[in-house]
N, CA, C and O atoms as a GROMACS GRO file, in nm:
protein
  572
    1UNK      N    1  11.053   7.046  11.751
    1UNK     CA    2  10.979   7.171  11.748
    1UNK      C    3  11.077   7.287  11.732
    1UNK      O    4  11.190   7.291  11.782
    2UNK      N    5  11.025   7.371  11.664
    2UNK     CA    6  11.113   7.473  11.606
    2UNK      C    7  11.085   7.595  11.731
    2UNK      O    8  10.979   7.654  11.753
    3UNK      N    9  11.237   7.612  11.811
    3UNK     CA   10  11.252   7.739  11.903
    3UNK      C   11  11.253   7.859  11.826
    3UNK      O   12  11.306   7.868  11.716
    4UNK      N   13  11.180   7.974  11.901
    4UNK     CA   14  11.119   8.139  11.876
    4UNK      C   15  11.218   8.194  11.932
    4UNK      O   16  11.262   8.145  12.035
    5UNK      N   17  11.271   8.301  11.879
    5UNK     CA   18  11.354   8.425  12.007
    5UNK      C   19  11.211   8.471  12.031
    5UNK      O   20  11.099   8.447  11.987
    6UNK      N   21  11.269   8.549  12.122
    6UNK     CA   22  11.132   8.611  12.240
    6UNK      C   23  11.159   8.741  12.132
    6UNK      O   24  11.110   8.827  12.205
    7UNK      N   25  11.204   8.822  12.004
    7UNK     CA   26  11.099   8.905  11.956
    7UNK      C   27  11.015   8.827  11.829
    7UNK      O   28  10.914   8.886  11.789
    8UNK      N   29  11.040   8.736  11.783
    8UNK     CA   30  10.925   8.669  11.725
    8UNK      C   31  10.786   8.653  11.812
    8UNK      O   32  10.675   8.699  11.782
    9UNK      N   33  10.831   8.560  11.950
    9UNK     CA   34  10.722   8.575  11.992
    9UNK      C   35  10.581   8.638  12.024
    9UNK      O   36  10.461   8.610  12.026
   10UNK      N   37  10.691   8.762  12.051
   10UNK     CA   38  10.611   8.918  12.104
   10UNK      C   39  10.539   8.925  11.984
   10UNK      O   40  10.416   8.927  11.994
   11UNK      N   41  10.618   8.933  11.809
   11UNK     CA   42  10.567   8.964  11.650
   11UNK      C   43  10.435   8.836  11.674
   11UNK      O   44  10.316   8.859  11.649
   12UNK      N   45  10.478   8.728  11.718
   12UNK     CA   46  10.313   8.632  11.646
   12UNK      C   47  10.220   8.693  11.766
   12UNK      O   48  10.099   8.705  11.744
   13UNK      N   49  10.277   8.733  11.897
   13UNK     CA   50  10.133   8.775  11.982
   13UNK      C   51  10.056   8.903  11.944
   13UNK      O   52   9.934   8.916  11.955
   14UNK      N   53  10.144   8.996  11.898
   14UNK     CA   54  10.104   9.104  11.800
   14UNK      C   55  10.019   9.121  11.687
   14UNK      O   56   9.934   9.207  11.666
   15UNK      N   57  10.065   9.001  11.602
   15UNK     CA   58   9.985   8.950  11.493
   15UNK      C   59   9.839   8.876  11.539
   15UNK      O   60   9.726   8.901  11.498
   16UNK      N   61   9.883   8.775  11.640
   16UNK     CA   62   9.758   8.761  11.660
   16UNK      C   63   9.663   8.816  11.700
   16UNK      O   64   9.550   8.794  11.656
   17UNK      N   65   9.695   8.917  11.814
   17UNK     CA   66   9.559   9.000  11.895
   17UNK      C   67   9.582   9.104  11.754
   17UNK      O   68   9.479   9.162  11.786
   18UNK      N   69   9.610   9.151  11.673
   18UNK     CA   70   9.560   9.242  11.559
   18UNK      C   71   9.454   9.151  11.515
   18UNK      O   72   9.337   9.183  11.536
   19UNK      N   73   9.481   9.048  11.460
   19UNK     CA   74   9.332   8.956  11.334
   19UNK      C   75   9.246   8.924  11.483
   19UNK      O   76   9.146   8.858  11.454
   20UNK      N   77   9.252   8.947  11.614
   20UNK     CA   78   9.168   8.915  11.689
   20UNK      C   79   9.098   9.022  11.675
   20UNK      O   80   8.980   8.999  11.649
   21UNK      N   81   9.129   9.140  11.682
   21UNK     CA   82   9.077   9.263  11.688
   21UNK      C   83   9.026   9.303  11.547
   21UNK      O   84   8.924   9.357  11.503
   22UNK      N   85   9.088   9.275  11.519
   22UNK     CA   86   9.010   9.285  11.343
   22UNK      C   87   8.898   9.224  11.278
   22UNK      O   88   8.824   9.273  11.194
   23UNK      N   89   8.896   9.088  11.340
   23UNK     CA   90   8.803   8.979  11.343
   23UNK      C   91   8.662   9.071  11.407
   23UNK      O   92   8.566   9.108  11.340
   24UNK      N   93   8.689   9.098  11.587
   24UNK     CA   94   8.590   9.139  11.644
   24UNK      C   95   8.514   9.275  11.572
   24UNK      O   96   8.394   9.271  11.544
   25UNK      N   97   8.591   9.385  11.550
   25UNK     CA   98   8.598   9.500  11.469
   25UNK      C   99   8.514   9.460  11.371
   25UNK      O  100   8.417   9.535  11.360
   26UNK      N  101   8.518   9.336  11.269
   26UNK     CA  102   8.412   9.279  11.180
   26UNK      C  103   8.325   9.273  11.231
   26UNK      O  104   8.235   9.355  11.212
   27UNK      N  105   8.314   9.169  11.318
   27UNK     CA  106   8.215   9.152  11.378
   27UNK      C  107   8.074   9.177  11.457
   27UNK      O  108   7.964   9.128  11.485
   28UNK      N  109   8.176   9.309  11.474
   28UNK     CA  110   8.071   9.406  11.624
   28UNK      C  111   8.037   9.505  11.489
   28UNK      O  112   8.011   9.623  11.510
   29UNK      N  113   8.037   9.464  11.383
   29UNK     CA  114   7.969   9.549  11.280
   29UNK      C  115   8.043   9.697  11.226
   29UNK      O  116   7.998   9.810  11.211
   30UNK      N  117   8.175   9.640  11.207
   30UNK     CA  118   8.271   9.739  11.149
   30UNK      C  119   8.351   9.873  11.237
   30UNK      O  120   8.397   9.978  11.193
   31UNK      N  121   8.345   9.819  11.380
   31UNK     CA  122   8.359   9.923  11.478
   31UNK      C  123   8.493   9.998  11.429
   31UNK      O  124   8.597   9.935  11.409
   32UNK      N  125   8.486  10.096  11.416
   32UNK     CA  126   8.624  10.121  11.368
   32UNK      C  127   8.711  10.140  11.510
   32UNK      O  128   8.820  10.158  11.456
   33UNK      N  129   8.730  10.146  11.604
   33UNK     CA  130   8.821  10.168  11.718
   33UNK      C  131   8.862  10.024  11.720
   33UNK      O  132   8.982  10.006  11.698
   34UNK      N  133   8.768   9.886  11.748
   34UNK     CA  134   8.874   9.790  11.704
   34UNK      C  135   8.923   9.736  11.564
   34UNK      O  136   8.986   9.631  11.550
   35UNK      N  137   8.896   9.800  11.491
   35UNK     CA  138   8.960   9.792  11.328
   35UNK      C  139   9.129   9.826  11.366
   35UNK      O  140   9.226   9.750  11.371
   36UNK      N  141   9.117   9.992  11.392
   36UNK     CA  142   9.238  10.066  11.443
   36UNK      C  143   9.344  10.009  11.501
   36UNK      O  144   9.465  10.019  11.486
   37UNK      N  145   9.247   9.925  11.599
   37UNK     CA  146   9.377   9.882  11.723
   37UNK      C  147   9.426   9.761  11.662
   37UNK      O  148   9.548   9.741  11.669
   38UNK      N  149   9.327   9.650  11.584
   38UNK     CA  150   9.371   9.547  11.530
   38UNK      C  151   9.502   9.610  11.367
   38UNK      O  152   9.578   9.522  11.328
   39UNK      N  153   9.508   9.716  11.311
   39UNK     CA  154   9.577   9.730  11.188
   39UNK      C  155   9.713   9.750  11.265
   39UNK      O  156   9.820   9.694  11.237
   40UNK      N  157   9.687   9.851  11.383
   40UNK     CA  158   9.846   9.862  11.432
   40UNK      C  159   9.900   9.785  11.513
   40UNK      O  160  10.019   9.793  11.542
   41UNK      N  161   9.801   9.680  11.572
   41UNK     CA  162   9.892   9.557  11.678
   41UNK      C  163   9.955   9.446  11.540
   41UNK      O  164  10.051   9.371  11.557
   42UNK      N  165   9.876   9.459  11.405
   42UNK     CA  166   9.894   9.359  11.287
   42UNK      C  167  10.043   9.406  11.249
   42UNK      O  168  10.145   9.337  11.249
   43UNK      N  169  10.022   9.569  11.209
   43UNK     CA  170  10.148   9.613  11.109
   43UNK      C  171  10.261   9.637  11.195
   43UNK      O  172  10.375   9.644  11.149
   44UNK      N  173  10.219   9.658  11.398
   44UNK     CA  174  10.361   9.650  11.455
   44UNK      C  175  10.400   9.517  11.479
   44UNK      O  176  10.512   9.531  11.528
   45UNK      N  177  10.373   9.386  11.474
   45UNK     CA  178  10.407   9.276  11.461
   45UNK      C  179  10.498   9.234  11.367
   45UNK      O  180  10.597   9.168  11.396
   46UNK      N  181  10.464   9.274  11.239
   46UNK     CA  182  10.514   9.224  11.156
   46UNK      C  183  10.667   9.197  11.194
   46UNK      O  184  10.714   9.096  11.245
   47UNK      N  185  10.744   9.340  11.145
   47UNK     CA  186  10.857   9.362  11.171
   47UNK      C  187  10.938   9.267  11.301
   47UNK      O  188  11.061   9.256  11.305
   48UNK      N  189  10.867   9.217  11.381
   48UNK     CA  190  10.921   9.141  11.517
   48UNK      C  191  10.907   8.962  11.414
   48UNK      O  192  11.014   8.912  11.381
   49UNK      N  193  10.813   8.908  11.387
   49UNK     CA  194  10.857   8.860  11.297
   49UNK      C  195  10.939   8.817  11.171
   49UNK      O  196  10.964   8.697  11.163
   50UNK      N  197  10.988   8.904  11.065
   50UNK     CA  198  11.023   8.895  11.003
   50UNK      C  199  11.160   8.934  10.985
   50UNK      O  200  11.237   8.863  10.920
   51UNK      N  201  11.209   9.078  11.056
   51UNK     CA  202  11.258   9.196  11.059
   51UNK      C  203  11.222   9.271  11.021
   51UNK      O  204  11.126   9.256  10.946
   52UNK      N  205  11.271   9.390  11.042
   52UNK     CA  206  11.257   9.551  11.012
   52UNK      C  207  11.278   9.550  10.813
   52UNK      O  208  11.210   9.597  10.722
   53UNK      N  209  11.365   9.496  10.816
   53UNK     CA  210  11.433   9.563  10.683
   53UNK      C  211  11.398   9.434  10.593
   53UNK      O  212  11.463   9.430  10.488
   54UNK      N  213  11.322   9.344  10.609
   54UNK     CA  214  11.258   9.247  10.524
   54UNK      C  215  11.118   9.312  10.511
   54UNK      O  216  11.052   9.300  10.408
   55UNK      N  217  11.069   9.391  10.637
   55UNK     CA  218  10.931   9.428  10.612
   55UNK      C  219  10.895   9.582  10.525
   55UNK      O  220  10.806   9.624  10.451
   56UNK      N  221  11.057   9.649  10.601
   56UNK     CA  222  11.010   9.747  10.453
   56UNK      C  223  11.083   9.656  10.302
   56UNK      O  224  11.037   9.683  10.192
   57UNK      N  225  11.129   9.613  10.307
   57UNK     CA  226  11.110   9.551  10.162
   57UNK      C  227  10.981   9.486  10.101
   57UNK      O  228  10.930   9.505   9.990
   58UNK      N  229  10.936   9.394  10.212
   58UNK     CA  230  10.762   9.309  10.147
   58UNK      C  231  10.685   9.444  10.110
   58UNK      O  232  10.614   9.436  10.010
   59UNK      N  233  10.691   9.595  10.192
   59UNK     CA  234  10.587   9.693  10.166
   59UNK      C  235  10.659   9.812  10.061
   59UNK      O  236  10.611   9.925  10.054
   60UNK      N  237  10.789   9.769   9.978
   60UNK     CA  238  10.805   9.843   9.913
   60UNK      C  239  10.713   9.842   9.739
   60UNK      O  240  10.684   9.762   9.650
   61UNK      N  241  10.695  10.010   9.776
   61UNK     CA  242  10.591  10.003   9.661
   61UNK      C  243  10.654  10.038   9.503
   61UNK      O  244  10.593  10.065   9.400
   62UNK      N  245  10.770  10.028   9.523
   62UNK     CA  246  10.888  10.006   9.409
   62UNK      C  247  10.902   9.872   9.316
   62UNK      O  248  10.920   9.870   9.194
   63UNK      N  249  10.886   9.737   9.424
   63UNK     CA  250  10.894   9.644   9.330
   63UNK      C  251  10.779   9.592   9.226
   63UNK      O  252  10.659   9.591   9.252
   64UNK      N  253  10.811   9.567   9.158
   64UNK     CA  254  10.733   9.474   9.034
   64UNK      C  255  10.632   9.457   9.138
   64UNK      O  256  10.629   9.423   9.257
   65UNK      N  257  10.539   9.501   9.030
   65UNK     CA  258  10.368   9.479   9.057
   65UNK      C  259  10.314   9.434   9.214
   65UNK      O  260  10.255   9.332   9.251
   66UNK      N  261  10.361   9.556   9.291
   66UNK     CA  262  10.372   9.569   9.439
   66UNK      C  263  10.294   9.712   9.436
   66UNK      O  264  10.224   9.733   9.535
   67UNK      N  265  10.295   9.766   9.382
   67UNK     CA  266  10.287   9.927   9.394
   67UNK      C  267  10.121   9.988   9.453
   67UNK      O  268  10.084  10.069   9.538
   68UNK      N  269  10.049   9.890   9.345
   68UNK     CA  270   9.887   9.901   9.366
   68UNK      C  271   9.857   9.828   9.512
   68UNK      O  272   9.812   9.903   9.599
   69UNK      N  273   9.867   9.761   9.529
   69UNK     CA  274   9.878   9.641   9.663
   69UNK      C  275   9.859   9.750   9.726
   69UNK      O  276   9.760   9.824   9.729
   70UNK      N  277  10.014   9.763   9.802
   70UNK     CA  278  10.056   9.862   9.865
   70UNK      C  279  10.008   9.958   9.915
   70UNK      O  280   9.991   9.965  10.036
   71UNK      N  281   9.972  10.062   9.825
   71UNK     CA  282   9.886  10.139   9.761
   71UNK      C  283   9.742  10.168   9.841
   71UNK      O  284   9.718  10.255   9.926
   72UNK      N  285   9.670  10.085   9.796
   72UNK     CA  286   9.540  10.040   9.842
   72UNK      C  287   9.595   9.964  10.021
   72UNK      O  288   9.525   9.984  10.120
   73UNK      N  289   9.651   9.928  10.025
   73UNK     CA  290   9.619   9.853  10.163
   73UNK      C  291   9.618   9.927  10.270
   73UNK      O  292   9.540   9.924  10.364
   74UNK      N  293   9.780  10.048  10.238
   74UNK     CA  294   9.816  10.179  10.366
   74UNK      C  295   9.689  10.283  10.336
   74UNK      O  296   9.657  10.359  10.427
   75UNK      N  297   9.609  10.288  10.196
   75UNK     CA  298   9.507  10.370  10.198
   75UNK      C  299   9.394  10.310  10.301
   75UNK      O  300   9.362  10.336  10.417
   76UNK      N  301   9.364  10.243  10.230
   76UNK     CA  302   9.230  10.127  10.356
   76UNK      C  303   9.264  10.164  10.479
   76UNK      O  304   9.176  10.210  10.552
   77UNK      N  305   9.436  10.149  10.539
   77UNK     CA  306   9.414  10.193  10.682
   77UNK      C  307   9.411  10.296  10.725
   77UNK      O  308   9.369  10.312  10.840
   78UNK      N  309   9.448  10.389  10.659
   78UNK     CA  310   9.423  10.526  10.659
   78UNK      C  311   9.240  10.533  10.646
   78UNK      O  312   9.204  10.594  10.747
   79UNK      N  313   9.194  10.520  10.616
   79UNK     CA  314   9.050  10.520  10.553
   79UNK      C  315   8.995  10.453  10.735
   79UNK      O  316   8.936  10.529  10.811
   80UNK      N  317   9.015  10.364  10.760
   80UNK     CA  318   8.998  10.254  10.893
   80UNK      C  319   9.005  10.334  11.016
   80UNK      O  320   8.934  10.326  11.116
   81UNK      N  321   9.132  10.438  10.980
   81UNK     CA  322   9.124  10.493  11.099
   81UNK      C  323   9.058  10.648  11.106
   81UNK      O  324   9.025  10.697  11.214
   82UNK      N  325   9.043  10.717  10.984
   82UNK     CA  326   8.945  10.792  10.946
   82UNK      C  327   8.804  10.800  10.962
   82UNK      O  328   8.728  10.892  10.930
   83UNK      N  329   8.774  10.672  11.025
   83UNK     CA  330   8.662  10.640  11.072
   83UNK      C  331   8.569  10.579  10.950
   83UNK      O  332   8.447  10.566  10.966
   84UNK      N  333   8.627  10.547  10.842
   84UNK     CA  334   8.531  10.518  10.728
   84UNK      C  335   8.600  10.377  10.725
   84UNK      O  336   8.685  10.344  10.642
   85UNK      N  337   8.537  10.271  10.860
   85UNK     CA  338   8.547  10.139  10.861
   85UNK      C  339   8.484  10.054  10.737
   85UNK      O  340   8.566   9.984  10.677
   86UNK      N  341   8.376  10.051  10.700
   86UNK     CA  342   8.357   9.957  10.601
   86UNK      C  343   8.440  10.003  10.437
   86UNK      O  344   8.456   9.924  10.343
   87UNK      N  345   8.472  10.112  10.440
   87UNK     CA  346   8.501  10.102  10.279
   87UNK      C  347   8.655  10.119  10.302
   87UNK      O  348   8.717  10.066  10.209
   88UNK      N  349   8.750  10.186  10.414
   88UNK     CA  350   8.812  10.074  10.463
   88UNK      C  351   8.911   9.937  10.472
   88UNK      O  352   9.024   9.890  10.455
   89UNK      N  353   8.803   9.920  10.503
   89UNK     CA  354   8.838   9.709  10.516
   89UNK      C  355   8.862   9.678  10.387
   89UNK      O  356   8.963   9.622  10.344
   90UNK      N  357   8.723   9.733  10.297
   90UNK     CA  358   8.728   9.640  10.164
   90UNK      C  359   8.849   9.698  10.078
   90UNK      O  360   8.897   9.613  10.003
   91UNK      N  361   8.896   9.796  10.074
   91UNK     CA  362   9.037   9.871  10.035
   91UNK      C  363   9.148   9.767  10.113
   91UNK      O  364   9.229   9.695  10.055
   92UNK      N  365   9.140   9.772  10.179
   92UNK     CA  366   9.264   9.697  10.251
   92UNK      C  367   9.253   9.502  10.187
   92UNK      O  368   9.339   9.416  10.169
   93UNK      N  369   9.143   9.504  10.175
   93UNK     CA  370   9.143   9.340  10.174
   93UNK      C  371   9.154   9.354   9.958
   93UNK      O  372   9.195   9.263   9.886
   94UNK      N  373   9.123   9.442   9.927
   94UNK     CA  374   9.133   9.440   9.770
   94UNK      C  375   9.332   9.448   9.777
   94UNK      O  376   9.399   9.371   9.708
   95UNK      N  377   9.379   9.528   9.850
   95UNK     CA  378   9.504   9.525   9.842
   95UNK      C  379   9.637   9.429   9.877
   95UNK      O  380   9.749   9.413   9.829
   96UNK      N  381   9.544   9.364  10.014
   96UNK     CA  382   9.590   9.241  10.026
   96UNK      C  383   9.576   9.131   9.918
   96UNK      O  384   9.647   9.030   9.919
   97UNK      N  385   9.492   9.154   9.833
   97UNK     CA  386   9.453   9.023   9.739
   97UNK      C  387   9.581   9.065   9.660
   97UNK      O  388   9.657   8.977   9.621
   98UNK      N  389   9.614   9.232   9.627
   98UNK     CA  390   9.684   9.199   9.494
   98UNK      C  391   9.842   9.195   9.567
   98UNK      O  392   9.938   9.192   9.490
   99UNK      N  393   9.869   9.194   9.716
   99UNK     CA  394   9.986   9.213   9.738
   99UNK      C  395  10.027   9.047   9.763
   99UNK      O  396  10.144   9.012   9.750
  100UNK      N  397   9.937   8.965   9.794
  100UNK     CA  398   9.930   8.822   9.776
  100UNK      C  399   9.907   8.776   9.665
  100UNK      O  400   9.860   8.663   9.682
  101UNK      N  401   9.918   8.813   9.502
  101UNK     CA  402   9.853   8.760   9.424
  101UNK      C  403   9.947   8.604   9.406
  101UNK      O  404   9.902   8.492   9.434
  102UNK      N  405  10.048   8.626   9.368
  102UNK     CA  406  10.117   8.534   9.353
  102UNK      C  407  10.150   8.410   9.463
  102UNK      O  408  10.201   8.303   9.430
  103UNK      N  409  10.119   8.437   9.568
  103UNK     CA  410  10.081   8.364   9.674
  103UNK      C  411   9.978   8.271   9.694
  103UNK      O  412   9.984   8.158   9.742
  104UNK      N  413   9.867   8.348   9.644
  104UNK     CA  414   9.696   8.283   9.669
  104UNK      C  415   9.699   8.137   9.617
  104UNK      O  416   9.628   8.071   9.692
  105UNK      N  417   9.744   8.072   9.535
  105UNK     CA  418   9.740   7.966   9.444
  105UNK      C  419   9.801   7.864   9.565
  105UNK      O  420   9.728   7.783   9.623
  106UNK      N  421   9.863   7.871   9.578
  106UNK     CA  422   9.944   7.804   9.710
  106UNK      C  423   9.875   7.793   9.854
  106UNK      O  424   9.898   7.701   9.932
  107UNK      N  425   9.793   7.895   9.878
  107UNK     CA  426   9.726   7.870   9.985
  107UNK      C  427   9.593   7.821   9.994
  107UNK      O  428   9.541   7.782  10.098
  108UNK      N  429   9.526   7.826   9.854
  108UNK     CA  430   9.401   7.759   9.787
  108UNK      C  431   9.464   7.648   9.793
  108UNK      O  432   9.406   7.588   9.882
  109UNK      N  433   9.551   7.579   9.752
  109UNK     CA  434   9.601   7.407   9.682
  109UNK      C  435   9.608   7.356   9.917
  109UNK      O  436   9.551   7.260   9.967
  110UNK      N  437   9.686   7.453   9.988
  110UNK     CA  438   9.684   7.426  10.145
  110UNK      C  439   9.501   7.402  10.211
  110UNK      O  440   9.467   7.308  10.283
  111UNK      N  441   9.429   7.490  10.171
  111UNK     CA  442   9.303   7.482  10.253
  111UNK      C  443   9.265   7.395  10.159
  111UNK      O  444   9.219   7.316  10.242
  112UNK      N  445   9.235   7.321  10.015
  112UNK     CA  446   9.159   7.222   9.999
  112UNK      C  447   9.220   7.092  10.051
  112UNK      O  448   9.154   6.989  10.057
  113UNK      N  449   9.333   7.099  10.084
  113UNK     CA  450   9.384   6.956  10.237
  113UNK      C  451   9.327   6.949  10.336
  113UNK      O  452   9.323   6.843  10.398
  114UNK      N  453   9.260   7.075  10.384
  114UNK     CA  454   9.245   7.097  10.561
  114UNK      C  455   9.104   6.982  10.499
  114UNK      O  456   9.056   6.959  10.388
  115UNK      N  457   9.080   6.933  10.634
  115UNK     CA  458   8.983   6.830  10.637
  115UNK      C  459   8.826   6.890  10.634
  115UNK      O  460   8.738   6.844  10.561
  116UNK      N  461   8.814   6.973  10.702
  116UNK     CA  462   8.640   7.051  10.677
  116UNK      C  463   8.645   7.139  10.596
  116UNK      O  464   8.530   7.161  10.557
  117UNK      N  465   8.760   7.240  10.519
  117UNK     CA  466   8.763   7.354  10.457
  117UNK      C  467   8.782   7.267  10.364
  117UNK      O  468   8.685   7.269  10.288
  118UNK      N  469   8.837   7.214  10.343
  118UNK     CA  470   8.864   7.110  10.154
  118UNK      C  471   8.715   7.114  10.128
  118UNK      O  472   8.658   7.212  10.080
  119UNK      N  473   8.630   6.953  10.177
  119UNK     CA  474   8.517   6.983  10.108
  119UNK      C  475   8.436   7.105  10.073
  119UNK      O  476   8.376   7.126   9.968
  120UNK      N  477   8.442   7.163  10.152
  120UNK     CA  478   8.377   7.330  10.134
  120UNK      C  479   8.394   7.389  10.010
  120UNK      O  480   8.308   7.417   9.926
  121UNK      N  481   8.557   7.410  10.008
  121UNK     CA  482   8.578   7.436   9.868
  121UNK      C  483   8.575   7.401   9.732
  121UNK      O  484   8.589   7.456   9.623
  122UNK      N  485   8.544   7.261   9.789
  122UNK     CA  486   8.482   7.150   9.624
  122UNK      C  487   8.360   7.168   9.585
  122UNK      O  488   8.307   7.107   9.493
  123UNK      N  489   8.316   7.243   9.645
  123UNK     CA  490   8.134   7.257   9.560
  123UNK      C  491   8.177   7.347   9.484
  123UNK      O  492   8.242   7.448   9.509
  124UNK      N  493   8.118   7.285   9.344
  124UNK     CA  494   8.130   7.320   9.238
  124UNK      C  495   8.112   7.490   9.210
  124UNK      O  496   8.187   7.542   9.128
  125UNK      N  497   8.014   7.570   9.279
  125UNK     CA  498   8.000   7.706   9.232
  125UNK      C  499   8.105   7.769   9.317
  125UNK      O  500   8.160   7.864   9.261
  126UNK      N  501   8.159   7.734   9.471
  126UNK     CA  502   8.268   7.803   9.553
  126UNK      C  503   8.403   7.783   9.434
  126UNK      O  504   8.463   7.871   9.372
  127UNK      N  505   8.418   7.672   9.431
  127UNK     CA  506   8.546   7.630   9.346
  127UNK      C  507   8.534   7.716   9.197
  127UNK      O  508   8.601   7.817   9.216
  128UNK      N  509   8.501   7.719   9.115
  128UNK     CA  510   8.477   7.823   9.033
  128UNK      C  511   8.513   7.944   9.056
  128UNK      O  512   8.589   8.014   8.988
  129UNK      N  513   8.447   7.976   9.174
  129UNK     CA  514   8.516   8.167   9.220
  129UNK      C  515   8.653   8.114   9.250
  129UNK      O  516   8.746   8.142   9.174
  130UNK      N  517   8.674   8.035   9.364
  130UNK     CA  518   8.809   8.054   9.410
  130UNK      C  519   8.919   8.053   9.337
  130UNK      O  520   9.028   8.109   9.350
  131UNK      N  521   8.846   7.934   9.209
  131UNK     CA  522   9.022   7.964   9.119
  131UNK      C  523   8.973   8.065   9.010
  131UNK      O  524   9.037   8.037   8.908
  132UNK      N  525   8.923   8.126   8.996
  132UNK     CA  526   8.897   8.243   8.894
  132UNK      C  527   8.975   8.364   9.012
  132UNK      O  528   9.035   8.458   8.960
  133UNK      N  529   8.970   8.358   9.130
  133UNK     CA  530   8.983   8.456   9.216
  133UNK      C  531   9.181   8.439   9.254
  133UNK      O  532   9.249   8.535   9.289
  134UNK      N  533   9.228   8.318   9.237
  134UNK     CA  534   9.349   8.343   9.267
  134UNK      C  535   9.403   8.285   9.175
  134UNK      O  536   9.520   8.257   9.203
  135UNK      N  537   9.358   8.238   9.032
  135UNK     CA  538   9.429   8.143   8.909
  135UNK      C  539   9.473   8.020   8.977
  135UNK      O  540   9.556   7.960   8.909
  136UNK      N  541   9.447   7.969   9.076
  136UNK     CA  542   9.456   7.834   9.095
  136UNK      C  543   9.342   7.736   9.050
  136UNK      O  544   9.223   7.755   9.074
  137UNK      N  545   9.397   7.620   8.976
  137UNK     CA  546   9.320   7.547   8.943
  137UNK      C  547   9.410   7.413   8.992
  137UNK      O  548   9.525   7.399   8.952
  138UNK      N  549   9.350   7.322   9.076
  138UNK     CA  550   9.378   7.209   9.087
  138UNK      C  551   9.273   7.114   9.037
  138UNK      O  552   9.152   7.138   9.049
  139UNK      N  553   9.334   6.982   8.968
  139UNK     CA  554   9.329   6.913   8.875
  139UNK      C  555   9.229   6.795   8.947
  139UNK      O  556   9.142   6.726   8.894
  140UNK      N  557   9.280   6.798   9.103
  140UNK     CA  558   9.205   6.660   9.138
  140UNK      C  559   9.049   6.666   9.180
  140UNK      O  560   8.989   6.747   9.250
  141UNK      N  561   9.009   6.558   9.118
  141UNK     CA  562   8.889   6.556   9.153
  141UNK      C  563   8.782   6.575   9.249
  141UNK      O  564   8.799   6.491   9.338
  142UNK      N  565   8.677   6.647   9.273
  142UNK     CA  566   8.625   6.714   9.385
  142UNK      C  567   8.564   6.560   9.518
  142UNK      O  568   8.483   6.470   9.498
  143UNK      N  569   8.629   6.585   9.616
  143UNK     CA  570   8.572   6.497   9.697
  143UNK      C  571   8.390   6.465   9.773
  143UNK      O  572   8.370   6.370   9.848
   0.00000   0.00000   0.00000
């Protein structure tokens, strides 16, 4: 098993109670106070994870086709905490798509392994969006 320094740790407990709070914030029907608290327990995590100076690099809006991402995602939270929770979220999650684009393919090919999310994603009309949605297309046959 792979040992954490204790500021990773602190970064994944950070990360996690943010998508907890973000999750609920969905949930409780776009509350924006836990939207808020979940973007800044998410975006002060990071950095404890990764480092400081890897994370302003992932959010620099300088590199190759980073800029829009970027862009849109610090707008969304700005927007989140402006109190304009639903439009928002969908700013932030349009920006996440394009700041992951090159990523998504890789994590589509990971969840059709997981054992209940695979089949899910093999019905024929989900699978269609998903690889139109991240250019992944895997080859093997739907289970």
């Amino acid at each position: 098993m792979m040992m954490m320094g204790d500021n990773t740790r602190i970064g994944v407990l950070m990360v996690g109670l943010g998508l907890l709070f973000l999750f609920l914030g969905i949930l409780l029907f776009f509350d924006s106070g836990l939207l808020a608290i979940g973007n800044i327990l998410f975006l002060s995590g990071i950095p404890f994870i990764i480092g400081f100076k890897q994370t302003l690099r992932f959010f620099d809006p300088r590199r190759k086709g980073k800029a829009r991402g970027v862009i849109f995602f610090f707008f969304g939270i700005f927007l989140v905490l402006s109190r304009w929770a639903f439009t928002g979220i969908i700013i932030e999650i349009i920006g996440m798509i394009q700041m992951f684009a090159t990523f998504l393919p890789l994590v589509v090919s990971f969840l059709r392994d997981i054992p209940y999310i695979g089949p899910l994603l093999s019905i024929p009309v989900v699978r269609q969006v998903i690889d139109k949605l991240s250019g992944a297309s895997d080859r093997r046959p739907p289970v």
